[in-house]
N, C-alpha and C positions, 0 to 999 in steps of 0.2 A: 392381298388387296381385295377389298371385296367389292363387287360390283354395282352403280348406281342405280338404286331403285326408282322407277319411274312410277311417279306417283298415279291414281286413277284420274280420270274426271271426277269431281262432286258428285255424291251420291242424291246431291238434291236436283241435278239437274235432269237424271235420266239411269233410276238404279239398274234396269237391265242394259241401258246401254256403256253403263262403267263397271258391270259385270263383263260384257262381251269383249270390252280393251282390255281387259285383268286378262282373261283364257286367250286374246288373241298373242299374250307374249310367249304361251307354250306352243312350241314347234310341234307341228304334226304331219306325218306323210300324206300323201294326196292317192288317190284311188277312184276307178269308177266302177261301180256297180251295177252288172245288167241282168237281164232276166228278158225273158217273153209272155205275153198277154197270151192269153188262151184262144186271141183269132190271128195270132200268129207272126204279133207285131213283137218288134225288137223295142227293148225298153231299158235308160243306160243314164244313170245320173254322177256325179261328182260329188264323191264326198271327203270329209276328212276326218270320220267320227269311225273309223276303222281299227279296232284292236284284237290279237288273241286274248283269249278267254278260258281255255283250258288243250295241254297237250294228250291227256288222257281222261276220258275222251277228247280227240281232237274239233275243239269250238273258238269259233271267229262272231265276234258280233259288230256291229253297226248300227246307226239312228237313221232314220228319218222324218222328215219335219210331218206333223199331221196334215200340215195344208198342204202336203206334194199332190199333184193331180196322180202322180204313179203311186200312191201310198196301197190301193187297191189290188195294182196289178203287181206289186208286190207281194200281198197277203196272199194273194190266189196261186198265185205260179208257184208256192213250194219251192223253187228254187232260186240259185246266185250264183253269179261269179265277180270276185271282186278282182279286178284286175291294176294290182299296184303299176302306179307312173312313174318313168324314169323322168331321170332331169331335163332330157330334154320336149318332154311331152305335155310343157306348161298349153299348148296352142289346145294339146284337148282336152286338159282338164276345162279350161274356159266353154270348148265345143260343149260338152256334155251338161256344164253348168249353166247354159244357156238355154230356159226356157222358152223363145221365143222359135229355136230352129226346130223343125217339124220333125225332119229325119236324121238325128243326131249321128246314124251310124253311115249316111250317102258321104262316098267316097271314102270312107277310114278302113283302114285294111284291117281283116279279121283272118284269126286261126281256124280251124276246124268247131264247131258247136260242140259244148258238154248239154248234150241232151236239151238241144233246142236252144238253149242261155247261149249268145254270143260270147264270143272271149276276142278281147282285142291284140294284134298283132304286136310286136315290137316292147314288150313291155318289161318289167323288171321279172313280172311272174302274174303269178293267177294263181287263185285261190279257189274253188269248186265247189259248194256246198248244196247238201237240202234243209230248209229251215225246221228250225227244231221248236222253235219257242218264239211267239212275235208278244211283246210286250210294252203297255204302257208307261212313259216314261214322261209327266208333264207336257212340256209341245211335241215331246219326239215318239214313237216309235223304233223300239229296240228289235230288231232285228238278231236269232241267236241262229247259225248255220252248223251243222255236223260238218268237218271236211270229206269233203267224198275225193278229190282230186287236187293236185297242184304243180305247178311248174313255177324251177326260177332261172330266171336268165342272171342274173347277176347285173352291177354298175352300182352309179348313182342313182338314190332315191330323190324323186320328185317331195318337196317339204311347203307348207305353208306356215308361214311368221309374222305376224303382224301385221296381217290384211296383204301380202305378197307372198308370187312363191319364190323360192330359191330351192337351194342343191345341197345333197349330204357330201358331197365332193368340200365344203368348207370347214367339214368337222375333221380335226385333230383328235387323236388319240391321246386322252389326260391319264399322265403315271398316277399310279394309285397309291 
């Protein structure tokens, strides 16, 4: 049986915004990404533009939007750590996607620093990198990291679907 295709919006009504409904029905893990500004500030957004890229050498890349006000203190600091969200850490994928809170990381409990990058507590894992390659991508910024470190805790992966998130705890294992 095959599954019911849900059509786009009208391409005449809004082509990037029935672009953006088409890619929001591919599921994606949730992650946030920090780093530090060179006077020392802690810097930590939400993404979901997170994939490996190669295991030898080992490379992780990631976007981000050119308009981020962090787009700089990315390019500067050389470094990352993406720190994949478990299922139940939907409260800070939101914290961190919220431009509006000043000190993103007041009250969130953190691990020990990889060299200055906060790493957040409680997570599926963490990912360590120094950036290898920053590249243009139309509105985004591609970010490419060497692994320098990583930790995984294991569980459920934090996912977003359709403009919500949910849990890899609903996936079924399909016979082949």
């Amino acid at each position: 049986m095959k599954p019911d295709l849900v059509a786009a919006p009208p391409p005449a009504v809004d082509p990037t915004r029935a672009l953006r409904h088409t890619l929001g029905h591919y599921p994606t893990g949730v992650a946030v990404v920090t780093t530090h500004a060179p006077d020392g500030r802690r810097v930590g957004l939400t993404v979901n533009s997170f994939a490996s890229l190669s295991l030898e050498p080992p490379l992780v890349l990631w976007s981000l939007a050119n308009r981020s006000p962090n787009l700089a203190t990315f390019r500067e600091s050389g470094r990352f750590v993406v720190n994949l969200l478990a299922a139940s850490q939907a409260a800070l994928a939101r914290r961190f996607a919220n431009g509006a809170i000043a000190d993103k990381f007041d009250g969130v409990p953190l691990e020990a620093p990889w060299h200055e990058v906060p790493v957040l507590a409680d997570t599926l894992g963490w990912i360590a990198c120094h950036t290898l390659e920053v590249l243009q991508g139309g509105d985004h910024t591609l970010f490419v990291g060497r692994v320098e470190g990583h930790a995984c805790r294991g569980g459920d992966a934090l996912v977003f679907h359709r403009g919500r998130f949910g849990s890899t705890s609903a996936l079924e294992e399909i016979a082949s």
